[in-house]
Z-matrix of the N, CA and C atoms (Angstrom, degrees):
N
C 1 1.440
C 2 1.521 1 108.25
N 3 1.215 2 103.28 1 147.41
C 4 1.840 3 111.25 2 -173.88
C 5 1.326 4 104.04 3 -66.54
N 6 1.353 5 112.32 4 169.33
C 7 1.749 6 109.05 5 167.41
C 8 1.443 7 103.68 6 -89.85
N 9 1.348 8 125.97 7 -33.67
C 10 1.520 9 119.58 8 160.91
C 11 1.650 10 122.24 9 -48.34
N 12 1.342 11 129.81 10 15.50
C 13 1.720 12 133.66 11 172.51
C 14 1.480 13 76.67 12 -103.47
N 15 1.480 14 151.89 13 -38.78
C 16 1.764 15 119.77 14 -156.26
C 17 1.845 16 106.97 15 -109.16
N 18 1.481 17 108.27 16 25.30
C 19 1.217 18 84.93 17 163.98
C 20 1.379 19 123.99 18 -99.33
N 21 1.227 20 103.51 19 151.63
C 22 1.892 21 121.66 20 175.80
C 23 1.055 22 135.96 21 -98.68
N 24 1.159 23 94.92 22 118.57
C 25 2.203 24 107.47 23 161.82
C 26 1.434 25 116.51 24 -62.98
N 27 0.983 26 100.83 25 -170.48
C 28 1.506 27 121.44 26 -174.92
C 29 1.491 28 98.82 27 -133.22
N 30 1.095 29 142.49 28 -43.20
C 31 1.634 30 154.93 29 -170.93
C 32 1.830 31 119.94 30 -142.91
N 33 1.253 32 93.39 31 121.92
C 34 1.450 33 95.16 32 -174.02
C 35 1.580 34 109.29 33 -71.47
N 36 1.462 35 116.83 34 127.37
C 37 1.262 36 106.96 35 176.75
C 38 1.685 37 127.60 36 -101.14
N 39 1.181 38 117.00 37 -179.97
C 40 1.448 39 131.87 38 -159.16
C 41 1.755 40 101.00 39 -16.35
N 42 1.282 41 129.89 40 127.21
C 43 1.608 42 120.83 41 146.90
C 44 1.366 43 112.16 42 -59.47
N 45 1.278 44 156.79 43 9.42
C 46 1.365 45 161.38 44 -162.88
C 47 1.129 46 94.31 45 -115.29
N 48 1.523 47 129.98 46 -73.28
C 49 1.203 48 139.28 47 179.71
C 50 1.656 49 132.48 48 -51.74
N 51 1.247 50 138.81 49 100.39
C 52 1.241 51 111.87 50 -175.24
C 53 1.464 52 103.36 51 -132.89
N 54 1.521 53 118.07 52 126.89
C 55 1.638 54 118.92 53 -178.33
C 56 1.335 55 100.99 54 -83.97
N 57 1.842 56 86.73 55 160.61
C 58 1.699 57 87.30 56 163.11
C 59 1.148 58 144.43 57 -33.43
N 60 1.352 59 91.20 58 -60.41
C 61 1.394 60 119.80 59 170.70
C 62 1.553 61 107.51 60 -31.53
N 63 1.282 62 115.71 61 -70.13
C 64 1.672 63 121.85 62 175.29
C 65 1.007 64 113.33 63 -53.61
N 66 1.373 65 119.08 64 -49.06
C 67 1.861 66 121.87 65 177.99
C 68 1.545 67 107.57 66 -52.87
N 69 0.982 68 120.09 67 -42.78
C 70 1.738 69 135.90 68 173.27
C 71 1.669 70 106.73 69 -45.67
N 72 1.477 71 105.73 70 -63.96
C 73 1.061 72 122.02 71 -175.87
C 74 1.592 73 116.90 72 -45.47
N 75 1.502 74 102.49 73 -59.78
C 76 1.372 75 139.08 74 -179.99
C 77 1.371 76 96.21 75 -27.86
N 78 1.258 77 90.27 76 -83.19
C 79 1.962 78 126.48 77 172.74
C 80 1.603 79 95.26 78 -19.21
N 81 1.165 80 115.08 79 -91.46
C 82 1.553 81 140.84 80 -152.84
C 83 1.962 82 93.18 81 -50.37
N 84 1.351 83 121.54 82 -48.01
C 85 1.557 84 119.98 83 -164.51
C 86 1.037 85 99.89 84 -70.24
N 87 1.960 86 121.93 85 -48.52
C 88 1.150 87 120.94 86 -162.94
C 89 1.939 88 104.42 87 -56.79
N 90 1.232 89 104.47 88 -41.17
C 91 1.714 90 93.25 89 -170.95
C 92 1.309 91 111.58 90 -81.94
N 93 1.575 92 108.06 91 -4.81
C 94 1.948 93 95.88 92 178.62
C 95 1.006 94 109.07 93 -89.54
N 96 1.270 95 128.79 94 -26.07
C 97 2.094 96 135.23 95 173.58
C 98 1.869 97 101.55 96 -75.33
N 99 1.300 98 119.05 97 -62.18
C 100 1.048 99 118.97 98 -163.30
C 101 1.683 100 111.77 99 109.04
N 102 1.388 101 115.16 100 166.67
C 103 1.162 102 126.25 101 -162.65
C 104 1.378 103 98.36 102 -82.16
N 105 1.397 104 122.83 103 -48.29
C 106 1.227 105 117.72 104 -168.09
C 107 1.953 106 106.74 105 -93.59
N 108 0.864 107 125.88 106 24.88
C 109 1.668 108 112.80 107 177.68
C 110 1.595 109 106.30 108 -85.40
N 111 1.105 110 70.63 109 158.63
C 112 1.623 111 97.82 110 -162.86
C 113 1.687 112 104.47 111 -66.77
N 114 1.444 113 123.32 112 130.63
C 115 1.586 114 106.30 113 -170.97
C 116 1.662 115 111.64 114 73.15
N 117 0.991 116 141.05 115 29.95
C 118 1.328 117 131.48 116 179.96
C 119 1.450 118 109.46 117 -48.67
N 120 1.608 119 97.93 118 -74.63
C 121 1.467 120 96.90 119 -143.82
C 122 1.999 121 95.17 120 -64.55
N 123 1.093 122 120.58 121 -10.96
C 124 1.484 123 102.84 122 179.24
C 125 1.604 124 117.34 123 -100.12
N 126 1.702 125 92.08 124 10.29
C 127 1.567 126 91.93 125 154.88
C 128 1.413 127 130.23 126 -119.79
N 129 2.018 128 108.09 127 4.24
C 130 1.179 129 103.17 128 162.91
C 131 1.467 130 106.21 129 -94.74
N 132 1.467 131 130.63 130 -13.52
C 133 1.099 132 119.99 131 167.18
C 134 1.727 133 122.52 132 -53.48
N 135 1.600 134 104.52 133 -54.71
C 136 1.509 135 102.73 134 177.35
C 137 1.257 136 132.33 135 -60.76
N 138 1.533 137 122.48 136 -4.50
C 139 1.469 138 149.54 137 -165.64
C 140 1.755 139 89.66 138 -106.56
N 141 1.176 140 121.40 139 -35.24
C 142 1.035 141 126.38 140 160.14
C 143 1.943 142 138.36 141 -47.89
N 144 1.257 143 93.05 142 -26.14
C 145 1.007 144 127.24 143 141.09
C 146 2.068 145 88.74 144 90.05
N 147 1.466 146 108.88 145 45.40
C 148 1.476 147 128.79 146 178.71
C 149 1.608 148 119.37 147 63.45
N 150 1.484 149 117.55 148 13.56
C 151 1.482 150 143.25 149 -150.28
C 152 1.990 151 82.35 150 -91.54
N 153 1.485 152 117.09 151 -33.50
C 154 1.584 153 108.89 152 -175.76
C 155 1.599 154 104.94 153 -139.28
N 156 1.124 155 130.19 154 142.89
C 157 1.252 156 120.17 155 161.58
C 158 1.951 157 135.17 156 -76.20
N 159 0.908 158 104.61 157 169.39
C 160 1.365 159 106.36 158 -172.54
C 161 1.594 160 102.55 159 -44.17
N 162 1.433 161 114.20 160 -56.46
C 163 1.519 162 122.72 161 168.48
C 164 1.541 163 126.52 162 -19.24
N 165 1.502 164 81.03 163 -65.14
C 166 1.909 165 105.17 164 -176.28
C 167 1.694 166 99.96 165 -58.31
N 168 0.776 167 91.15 166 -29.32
C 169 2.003 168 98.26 167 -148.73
C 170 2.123 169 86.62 168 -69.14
N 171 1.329 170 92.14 169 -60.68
C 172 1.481 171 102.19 170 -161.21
C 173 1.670 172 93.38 171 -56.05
N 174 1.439 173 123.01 172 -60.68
C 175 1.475 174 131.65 173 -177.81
C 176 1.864 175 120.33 174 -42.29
N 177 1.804 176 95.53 175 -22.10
C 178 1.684 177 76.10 176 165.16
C 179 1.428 178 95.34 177 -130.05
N 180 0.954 179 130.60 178 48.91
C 181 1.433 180 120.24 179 137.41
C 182 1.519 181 118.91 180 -102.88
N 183 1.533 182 113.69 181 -18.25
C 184 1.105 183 105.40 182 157.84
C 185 1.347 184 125.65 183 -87.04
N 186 1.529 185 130.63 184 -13.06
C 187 1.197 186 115.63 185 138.79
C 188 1.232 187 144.36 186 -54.48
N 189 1.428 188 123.96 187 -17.93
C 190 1.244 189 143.34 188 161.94
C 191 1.584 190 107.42 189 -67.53
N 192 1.097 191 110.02 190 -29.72
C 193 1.490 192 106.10 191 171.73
C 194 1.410 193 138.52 192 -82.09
N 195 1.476 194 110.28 193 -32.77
C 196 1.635 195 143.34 194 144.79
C 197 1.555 196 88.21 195 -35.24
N 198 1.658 197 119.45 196 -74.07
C 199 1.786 198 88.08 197 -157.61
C 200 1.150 199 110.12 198 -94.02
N 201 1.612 200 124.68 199 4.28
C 202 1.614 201 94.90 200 169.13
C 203 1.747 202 111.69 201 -71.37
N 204 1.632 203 101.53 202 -26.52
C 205 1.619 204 120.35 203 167.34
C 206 1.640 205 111.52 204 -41.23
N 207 0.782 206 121.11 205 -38.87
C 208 1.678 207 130.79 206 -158.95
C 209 1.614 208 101.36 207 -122.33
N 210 0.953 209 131.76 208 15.19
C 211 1.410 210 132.66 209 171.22
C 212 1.567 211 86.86 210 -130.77
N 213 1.115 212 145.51 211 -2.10
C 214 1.758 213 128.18 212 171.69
C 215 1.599 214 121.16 213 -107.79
N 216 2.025 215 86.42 214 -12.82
C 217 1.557 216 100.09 215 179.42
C 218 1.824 217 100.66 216 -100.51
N 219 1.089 218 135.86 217 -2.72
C 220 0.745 219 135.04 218 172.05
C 221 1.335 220 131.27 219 86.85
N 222 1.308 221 105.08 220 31.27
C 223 1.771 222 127.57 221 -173.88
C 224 1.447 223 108.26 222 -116.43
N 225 1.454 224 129.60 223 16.02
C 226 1.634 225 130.36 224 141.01
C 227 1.828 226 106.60 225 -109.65
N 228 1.325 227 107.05 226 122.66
C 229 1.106 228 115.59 227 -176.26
C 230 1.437 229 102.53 228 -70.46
N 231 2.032 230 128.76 229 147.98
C 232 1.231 231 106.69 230 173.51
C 233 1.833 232 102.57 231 -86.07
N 234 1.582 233 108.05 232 167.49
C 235 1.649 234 123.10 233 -169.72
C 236 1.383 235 96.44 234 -82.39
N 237 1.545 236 107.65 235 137.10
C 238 1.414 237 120.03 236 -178.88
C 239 1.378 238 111.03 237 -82.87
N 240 1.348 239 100.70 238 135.35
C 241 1.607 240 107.56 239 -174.69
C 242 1.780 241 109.66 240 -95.55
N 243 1.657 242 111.08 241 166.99
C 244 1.239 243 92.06 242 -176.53
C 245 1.955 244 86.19 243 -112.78
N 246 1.215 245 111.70 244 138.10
C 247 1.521 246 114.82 245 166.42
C 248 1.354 247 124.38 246 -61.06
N 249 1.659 248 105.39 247 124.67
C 250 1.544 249 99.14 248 -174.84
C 251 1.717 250 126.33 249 -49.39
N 252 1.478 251 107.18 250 160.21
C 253 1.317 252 96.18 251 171.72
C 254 1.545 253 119.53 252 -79.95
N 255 1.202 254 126.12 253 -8.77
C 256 1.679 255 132.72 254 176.26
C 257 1.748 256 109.22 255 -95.33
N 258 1.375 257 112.49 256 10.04
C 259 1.345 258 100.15 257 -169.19
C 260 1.652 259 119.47 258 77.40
N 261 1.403 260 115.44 259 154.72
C 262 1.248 261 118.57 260 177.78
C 263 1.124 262 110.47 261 -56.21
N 264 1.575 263 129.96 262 162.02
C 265 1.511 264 132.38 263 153.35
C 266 1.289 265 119.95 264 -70.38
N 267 1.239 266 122.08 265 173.43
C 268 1.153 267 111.43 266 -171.02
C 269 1.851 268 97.19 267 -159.23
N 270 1.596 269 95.60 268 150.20
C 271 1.867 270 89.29 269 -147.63
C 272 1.719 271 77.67 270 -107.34
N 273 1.322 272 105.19 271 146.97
C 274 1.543 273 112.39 272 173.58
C 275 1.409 274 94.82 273 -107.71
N 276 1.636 275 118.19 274 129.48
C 277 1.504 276 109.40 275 175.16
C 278 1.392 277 131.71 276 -98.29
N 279 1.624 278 104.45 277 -1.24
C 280 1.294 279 135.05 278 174.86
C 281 1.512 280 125.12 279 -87.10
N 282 1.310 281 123.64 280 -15.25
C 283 1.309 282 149.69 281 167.77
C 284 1.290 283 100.31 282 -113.02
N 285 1.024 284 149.82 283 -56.44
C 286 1.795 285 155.92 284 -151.22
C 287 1.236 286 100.32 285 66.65
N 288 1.344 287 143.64 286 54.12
C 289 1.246 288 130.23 287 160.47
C 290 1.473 289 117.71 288 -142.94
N 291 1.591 290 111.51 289 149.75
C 292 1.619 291 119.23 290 -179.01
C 293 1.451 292 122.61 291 -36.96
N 294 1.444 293 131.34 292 91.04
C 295 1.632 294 109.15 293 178.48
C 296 1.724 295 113.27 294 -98.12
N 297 1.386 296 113.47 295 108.79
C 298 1.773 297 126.01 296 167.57
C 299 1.401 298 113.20 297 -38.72
């Protein structure tokens, strides 16, 4: 485990808000406990280093789950891109390099 899972707050901030940093965190506890351990979310919270509560913790991973849920069923549309003005790139695999 990183030394970035034991640092501490003083006040848990916003459930709305979540930094990298926390998302990192998030990330990193959830795969060192596992999905199924016993007590999760109040042990990826404390690995968290008191920055979210057990609450928060559980509430956006199941939001995280809603949209990978809803992005596989096909109820987030993907964002329209605008096409370059030079045309796509195009990868030469015989040289390895970008050709415009």
């Amino acid at each position: 485990m990183s030394s970035g899972l034991l640092s501490r707050s003083t006040s848990p901030s916003s459930d709305s808000e979540w930094s990298k940093k926390e998302n990192k965190m998030f990330e990193e506890a959830l795969a060192y406990y596992g999905k199924s351990a016993p007590n999760l979310w109040e042990k990826v919270a404390s690995a968290m280093g008191g920055t979210k509560s057990a609450e928060e913790v559980r509430r956006h991973f199941q939001i995280l789950v809603d949209d990978v849920n809803s992005i596989e069923h096909g109820r987030i549309p993907f964002p329209s891109t605008r096409p370059r003005a030079s045309g796509p790139k195009r990868y030469n695999s015989q040289v390895k390099t970008v050709q415009t």
